[in-house]
C-alpha positions in Angstrom: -32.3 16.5 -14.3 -31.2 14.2 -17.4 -32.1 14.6 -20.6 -35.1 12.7 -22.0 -33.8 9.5 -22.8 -35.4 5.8 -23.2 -36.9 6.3 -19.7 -39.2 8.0 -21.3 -40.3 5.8 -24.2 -40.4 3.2 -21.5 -42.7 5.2 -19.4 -45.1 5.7 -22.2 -45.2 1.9 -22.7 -45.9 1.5 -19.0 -48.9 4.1 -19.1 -50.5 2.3 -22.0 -50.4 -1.0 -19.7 -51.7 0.8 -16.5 -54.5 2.1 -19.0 -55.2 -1.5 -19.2 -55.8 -2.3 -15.4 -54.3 -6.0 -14.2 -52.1 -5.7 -12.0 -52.1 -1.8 -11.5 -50.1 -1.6 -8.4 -46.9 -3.4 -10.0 -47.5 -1.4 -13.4 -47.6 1.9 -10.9 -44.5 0.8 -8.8 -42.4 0.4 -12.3 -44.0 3.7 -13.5 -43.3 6.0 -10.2 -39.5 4.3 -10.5 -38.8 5.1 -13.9 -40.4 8.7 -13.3 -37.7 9.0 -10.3 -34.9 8.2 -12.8 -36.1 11.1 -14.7 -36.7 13.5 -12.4 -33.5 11.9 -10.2 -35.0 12.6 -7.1 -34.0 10.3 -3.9 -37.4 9.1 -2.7 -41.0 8.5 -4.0 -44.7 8.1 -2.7 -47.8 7.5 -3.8 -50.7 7.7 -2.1 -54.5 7.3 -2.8 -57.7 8.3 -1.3 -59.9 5.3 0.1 -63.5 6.4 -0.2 -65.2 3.8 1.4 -62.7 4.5 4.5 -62.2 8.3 4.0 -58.4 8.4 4.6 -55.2 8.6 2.1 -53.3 5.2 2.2 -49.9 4.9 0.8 -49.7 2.5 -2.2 -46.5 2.7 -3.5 -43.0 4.1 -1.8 -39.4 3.9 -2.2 -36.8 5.6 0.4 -39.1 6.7 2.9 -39.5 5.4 6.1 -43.1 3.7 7.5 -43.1 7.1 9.6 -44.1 9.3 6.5 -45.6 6.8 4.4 -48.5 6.3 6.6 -48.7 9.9 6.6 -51.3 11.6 4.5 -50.1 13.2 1.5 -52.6 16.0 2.4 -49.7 17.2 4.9 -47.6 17.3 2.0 -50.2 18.9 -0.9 -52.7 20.5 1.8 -53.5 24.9 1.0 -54.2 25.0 4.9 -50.2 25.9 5.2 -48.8 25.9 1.4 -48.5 29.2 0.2 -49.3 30.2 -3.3 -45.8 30.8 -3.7 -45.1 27.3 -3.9 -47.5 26.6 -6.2 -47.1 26.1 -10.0 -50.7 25.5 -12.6 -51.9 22.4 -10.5 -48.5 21.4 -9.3 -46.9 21.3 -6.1 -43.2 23.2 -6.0 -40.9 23.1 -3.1 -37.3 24.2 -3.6 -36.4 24.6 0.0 -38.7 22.7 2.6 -36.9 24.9 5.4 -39.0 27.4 4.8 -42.0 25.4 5.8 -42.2 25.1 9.9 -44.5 22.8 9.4 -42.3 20.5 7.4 -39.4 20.6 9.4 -39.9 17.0 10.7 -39.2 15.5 7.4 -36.5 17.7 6.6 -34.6 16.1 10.0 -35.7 12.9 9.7 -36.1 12.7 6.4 -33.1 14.1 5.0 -35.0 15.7 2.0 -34.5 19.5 0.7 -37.0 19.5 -2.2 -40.4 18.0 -2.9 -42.7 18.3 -6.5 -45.9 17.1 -5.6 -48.7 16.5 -8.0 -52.6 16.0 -7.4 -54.2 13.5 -9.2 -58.3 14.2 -9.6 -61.4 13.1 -11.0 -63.9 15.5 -11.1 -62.5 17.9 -9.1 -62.2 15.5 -6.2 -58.9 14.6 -5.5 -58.0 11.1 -5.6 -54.2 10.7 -5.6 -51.2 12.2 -5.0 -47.5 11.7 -6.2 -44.7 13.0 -4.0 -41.2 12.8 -5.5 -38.5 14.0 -2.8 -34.8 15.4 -3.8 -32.4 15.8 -0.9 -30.7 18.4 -1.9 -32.4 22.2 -2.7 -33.8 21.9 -6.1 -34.1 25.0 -8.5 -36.7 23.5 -11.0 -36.5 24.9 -14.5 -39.7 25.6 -17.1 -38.5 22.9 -19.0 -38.3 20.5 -15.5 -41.7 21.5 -14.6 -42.8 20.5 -18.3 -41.3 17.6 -17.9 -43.3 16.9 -14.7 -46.9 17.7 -16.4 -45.8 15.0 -18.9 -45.1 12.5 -16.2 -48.6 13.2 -14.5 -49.5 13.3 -17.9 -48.8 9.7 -18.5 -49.5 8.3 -15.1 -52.7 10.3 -13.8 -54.4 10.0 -17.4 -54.7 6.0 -17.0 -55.6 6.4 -13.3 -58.3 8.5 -13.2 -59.9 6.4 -16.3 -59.3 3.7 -13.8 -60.7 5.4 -10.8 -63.7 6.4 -13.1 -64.3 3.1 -14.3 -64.1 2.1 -10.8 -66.6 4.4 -9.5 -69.1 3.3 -12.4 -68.7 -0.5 -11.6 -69.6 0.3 -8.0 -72.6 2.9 -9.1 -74.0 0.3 -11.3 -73.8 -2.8 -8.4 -75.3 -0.1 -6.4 -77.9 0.2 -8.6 -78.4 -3.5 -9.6 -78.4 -4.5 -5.8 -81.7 -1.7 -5.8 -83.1 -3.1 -8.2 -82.5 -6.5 -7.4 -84.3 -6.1 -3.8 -86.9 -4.1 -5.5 -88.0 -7.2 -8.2 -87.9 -9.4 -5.0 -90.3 -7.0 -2.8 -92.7 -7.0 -6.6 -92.4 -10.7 -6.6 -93.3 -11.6 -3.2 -96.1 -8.8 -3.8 -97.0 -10.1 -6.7 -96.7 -14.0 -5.1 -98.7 -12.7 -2.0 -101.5 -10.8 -4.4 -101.9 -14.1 -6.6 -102.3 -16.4 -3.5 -104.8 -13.9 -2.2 -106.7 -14.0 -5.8 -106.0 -18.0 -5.6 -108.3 -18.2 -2.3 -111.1 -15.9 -3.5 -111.6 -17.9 -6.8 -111.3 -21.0 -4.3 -113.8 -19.6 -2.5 -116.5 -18.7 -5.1 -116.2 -22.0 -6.8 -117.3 -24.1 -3.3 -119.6 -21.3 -2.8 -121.3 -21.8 -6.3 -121.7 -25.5 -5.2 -123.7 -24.5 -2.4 -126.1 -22.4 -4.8 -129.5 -24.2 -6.2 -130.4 -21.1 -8.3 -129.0 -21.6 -12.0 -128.8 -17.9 -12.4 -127.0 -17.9 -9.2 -124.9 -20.6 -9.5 -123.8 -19.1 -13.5 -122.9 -15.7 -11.5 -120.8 -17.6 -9.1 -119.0 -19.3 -12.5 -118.4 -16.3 -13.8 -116.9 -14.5 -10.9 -114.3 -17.5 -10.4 -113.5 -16.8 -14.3 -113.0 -13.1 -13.6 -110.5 -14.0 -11.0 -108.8 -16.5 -12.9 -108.0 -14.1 -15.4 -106.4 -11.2 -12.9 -104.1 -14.4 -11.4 -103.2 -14.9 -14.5 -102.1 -11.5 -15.6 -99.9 -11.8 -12.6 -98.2 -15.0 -12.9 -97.5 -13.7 -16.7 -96.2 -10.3 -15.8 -95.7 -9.7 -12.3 -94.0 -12.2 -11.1 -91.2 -11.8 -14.3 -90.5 -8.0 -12.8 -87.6 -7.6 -15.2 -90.3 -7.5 -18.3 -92.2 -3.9 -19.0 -94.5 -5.3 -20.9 -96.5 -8.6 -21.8 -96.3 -10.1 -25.3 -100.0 -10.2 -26.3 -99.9 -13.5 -28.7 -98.9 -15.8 -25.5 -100.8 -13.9 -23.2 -104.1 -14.4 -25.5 -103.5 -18.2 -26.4 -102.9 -19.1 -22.4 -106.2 -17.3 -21.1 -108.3 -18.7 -24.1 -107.2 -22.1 -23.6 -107.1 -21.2 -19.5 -111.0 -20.7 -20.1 -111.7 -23.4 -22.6 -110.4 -25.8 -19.6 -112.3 -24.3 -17.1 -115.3 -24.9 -19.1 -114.3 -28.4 -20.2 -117.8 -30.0 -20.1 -119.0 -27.4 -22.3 -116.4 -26.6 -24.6 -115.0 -30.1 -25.4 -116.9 -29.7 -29.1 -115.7 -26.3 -29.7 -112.6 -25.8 -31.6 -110.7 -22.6 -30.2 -108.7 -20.4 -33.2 -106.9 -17.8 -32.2 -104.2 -15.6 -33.8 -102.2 -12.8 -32.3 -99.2 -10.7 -33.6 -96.7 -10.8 -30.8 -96.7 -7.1 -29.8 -95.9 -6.2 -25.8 -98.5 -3.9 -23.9 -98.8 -2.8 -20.6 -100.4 -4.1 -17.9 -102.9 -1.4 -17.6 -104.0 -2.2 -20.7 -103.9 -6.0 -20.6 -105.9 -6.6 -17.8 -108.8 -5.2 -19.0 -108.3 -7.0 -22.2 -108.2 -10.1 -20.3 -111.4 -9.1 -18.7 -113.0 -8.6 -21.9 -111.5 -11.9 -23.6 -113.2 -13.5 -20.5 -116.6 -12.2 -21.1 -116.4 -12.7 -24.9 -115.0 -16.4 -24.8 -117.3 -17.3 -21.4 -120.6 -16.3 -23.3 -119.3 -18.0 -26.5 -118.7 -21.3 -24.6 -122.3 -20.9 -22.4 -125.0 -19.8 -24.8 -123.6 -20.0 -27.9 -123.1 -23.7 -28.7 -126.5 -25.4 -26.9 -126.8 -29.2 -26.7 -122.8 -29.4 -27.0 -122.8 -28.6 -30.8 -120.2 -28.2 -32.8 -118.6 -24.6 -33.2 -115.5 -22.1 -34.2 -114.5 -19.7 -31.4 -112.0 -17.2 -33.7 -109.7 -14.3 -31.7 -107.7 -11.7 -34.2 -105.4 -9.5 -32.0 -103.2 -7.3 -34.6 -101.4 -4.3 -34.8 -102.7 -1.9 -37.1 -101.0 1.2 -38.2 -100.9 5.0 -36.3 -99.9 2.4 -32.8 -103.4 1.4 -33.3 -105.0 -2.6 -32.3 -107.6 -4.6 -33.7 -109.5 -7.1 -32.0 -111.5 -9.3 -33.9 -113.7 -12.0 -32.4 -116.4 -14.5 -33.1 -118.1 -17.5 -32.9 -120.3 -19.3 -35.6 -122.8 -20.4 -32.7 -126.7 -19.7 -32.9 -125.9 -15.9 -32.1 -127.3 -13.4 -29.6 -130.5 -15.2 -28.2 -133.6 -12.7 -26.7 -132.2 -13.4 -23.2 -129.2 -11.7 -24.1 -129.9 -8.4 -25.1 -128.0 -4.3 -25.4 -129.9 -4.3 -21.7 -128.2 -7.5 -20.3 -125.1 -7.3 -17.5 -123.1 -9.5 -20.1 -123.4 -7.0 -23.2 -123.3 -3.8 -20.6 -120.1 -5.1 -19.2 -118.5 -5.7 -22.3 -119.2 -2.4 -23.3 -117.5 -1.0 -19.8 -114.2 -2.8 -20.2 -114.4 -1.7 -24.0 -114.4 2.3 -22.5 -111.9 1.0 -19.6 -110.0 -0.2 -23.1 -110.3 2.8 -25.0 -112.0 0.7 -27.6 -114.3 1.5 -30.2 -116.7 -1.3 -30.0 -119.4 -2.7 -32.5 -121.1 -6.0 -33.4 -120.4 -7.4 -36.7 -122.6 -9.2 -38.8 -121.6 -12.3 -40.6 -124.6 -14.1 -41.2 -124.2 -16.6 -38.3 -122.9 -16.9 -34.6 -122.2 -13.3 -33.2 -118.9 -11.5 -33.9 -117.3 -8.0 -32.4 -114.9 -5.6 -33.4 -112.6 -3.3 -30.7 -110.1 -0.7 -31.8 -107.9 0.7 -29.3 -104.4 2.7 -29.3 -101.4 1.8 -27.1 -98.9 5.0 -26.6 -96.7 2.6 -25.2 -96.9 -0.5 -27.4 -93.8 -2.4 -28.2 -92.8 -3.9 -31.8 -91.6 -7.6 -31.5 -88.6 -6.4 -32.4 -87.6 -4.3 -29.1 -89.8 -6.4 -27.3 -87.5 -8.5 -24.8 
């Protein structure tokens, strides 16, 4: 073998362009031919291990016939018949390919004495393999073989990066295509669910029609309500399955004002105020928020403003500190009448979605109309700042 010369600055210049992909198999074919000039062997092949297919294919070869380079290199590199003998750290080293019965073939056909052969892997799975053939019996020197670890040094280093990047690109497509079919299966769920909802509120509302009773008719109204708030927690966060979370400030405004047109007649005097920092929470915890917004807002708009007065409906959603919320609300209507008392199904359900909330929940006195305070924690509440 020559002395190092510029083959070698060349090949370093070639390993720092196959590290860069492009055209990889051109950058390999110049790398495995300058290698040749170093080692001066006769004949060259390199093969690589096709996953998707499970067999070895032959990439790149230079005075070989087809014969051996559709051959797996396994034949060449395999320990089923290789002897320890012949090898050297994680190289391959034949000096005389005679002494293999099972390589005769390719000493008669092939002409060749002498092989180095060296493994390329990733993660212990081999992925490559570089056969350089000499036709003539080779005595390889320390300093030969050093020079050989250098070569696959240079050429395996960039390729397994490759082959790792490779495998990474098709993990994550893997993975996207999952999780792309899964937000389609929670959409069309989700789509499905809020049609469902869509009918049932249908439903109720030409049902309440059909109902003389006032009381009947007002429990009717506020079923349809109910509804309309669990559709709209859907369309907000269901159907956009790449969100976690909801931001609360849009959320709030779009189910207030939702409500305040439902109950146009009634609410066309009421002026609706509302104020929300724009935190993301879960859906476990917005629903029920929803549910109490509904109550709050429904009762304000019904009882609190007779004759179609004039009035302030006022909602303060803010984070407070320790991953704490406040939830302030009020209206400046003629406040909690006899009728609606601790005892009634409006208050008592209140309460319930306030315990379903994990709120602390009292009434607030302010001298006019009828205001209420919640606290509750959110482990998993998101600043504005992550929130995406």
């Amino acid at each position: 073998m020559p002395k190092i010369n510029q083959d070698l600055y060349k090949l370093i210049e070639l390993s720092s362009r196959l590290s860069q992909s492009g055209n990889v198999s051109e950058t390999l074919r110049q790398c495995l031919e300058v290698s040749s000039r170093l080692l001066e062997c006769d004949a060259f092949a390199f093969w690589l291990f096709v996953a998707s297919e499970m067999e070895w294919k032959c990439e790149v070869a230079s005075n070989l016939s087809e014969k051996y380079t559709q051959t797996s290199a396994e034949k060449y590199l395999s320990s089923s018949f290789l002897p320890a003998e012949f090898r050297r750290d994680d190289l391959i080293v034949i000096e005389d390919l005679a002494k293999i019965p099972a390589l005769e073939s390719l000493v008669k056909t092939e002409k060749v004495r002498s092989l180095v052969g060296i493994p390329l892997s990733v993660h212990n799975q081999r992925t490559a393999s570089m056969v350089f053939f000499f036709r003539k019996n080779q005595k390889f020197t320390d300093e030969e073989i050093e020079l050989v670890q250098v070569l696959k040094n240079l050429i395996g280093g960039p390729l397994a990066s490759l082959h790792a990047i490779d495998a990474e690109k098709k993990i994550r497509l893997e993975t996207e295509k999952t999780v792309a079919a899964k937000n389609e299966l929670l959409r069309a769920t989700a789509h499905r669910t809020k049609n469902t909802l869509q009918t049932i509120s249908s439903l109720l509302s030409l049902q309440s029609k059909e109902v003389q009773d006032p009381k009947g008719r007002h429990a009717f109204e506020k079923s349809v309500t109910r509804v309309q708030t669990m559709i709209l927690v859907h369309e907000k966060f269901y159907e956009d399955t790449a969100r976690k979370m909801l931001s609360m400030d849009k959320y709030v405004h779009d189910l207030a004002r939702a409500l305040f047109d439902y109950f146009v007649t009634l609410s066309e005097n009421i002026s609706l105020d509302v104020e929300s920092d724009p935190w993301g929470l879960e859906p476990e915890l917005i629903l029920p928020l929803g549910l109490l917004l509904n109550e709050l807002i429904s009762n304000s708009v019904k009882h609190a403003f007779p004759n179609r007065q004039k009035g302030t409906v006022k909602i303060r959603l803010r984070a407070l500190s320790g991953g704490k919320f406040e939830l302030l609300y009020s209206d400046d209507g003629i406040g909690i009448t006899a009728n609606f008392t601790e005892k009634s199904f409006g208050l008592r359900l209140i309460a319930l979605l306030a315990d379903q909330l994990g709120a602390n929940f009292e009434r607030v006195e302010t001298g006019k109309g009828t205001a209420y305070r919640f606290v509750f924690s959110a482990r998993t509440a998101r600043h504005p700042l992550f929130f995406a």
